[in-house]
Phi, psi and omega in degrees: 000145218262142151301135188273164191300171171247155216289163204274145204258117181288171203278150178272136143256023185206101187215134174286350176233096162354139165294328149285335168285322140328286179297007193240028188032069187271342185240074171313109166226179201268164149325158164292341186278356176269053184261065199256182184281148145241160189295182171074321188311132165241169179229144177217135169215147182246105191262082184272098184236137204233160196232143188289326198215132148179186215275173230276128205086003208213147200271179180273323203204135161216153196227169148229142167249151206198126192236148187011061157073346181275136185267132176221311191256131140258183178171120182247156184268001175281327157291336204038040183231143170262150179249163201237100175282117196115166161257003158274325169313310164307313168315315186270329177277014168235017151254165158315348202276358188270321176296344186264322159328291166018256172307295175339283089071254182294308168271355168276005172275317215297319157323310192251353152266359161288329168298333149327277162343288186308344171229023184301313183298012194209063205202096177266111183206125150309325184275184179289123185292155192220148181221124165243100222251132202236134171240132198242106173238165176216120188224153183226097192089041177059020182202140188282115179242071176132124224198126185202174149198140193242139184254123155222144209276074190067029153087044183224124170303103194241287184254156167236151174228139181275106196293301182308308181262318208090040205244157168260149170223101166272111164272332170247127168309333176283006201248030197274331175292339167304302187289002187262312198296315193301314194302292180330325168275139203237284177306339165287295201312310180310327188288288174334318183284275197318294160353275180285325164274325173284275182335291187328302204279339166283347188264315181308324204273269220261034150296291176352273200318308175304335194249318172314347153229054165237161181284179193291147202291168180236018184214166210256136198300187196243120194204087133300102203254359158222168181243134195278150169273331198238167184285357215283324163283023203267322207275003179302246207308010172278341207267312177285350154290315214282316147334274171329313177284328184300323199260024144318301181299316174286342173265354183300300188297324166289321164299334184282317181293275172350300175289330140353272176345289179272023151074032178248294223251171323320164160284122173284140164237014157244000000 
């Protein structure tokens, strides 16, 4: 069976850089595999992760935002609101530019669970099938040097789409019939571009001005590559105290035996 089309991809209405200005390639960039630092360079990566499904109260989409690896927006689709983490987060959530992230936001989750929907059968899961979409700008001199999006398909690394050339990479082989679906839209691949090379990259220009006068972080950034659905991480460091004492306890009962031994420990008090 023919995969059904896919639904037609809407237009940015608020973008600091043209739709023409994107496609005719005025913002030359690298690949996702160039992803090194210049000086000066700032970075935004957009972290999504969506579910074909879920219960009632429980969002659909969830995003992080990320400026040089430091997490400042969260932002879920059941509130439809973003929260501001930080002190860039604050920062950012008293311009205007936070309503339009917003809406943003909000349609590109909405946008990449129909792609979901749309590749569910060809999906191997028991579960609610899941898509985690990592979006990437780089900008340097007032010009965008790096422009990416990475895909995972059900907590399978699958696919890169190169913004810059309009190329594909399968990483996991089963995602190759995805990536033939994807190719094929044409107007999807342009939504991805306009995204990373446009949106991204106007929002990275004035996200900058805010961090170029904030002080140096005084705590090691925040660089989440995935976003948990369940509390189940929650449950690390308990595993790791919980370590840490047995193996208190196990050098504790051996220096006791040893000392034993050697006629020190217990102390005699007759």
């Amino acid at each position: 069976m023919e995969p059904s089309p896919l639904p037609a991809w809407p237009r940015s209405r608020k973008s600091g850089v043209t739709e023409a200005q994107v496609l005719m390639g005025l913002f030359p960039c690298p690949g996702p595999h160039l992803r090194f630092s210049f000086t000066g360079a700032h970075s935004l990566r957009f972290d999504f992760a969506i579910k074909s499904w879920s219960r009632p109260g429980q969002p659909c989409c969830k995003a992080q935002v990320f400026m040089n690896k430091n997490l400042f927006l969260q932002y879920n689709s059941e509130s439809n609101m973003v929260k501001p983490v930080g002190l860039l987060g604050k920062k950012v959530n008293a311009t205007s530019t936070l309503g339009e992230l917003t809406q943003k936001l909000g349609e590109v989750g909405r946008n990449l669970r129909m792609l979901l929907l749309d590749i569910k059968p060809q999906i191997n899961t028991s579960g609610p099938s899941t898509l985690q979409a990592e979006m990437f700008c780089q900008r340097e001199a007032e010009r965008c040097t790096g422009a990416s999006w990475q895909f995972v398909i059900s907590g399978e690394e699958s696919l890169l789409f190169d913004a810059m050339n309009m190329t594909w990479t399968v990483i996991n082989h089963e995602a190759s019939k995805i990536k033939e679906t994807w190719k094929k839209d044409r107007g999807l691949e342009k939504y991805f571009r306009k995204l990373s090379m446009g949106d991204c990259n106007h929002w990275l220009g004035e996200f900058s001005e805010h961090w170029e006068v904030m002080p140096e972080p005084t705590v090691s950034p925040v660089n989440a590559t995935n976003i948990p659905w369940s509390s189940s991480s929650q449950l690390t460091p308990v595993i790791i105290l919980g370590a840490l004492g047995i193996a208190g306890i196990c050098i504790y009962i051996k220096c006791q035996n040893r000392g034993v031994e050697g006629g020190v420990w217990p102390l005699r008090t007759s």
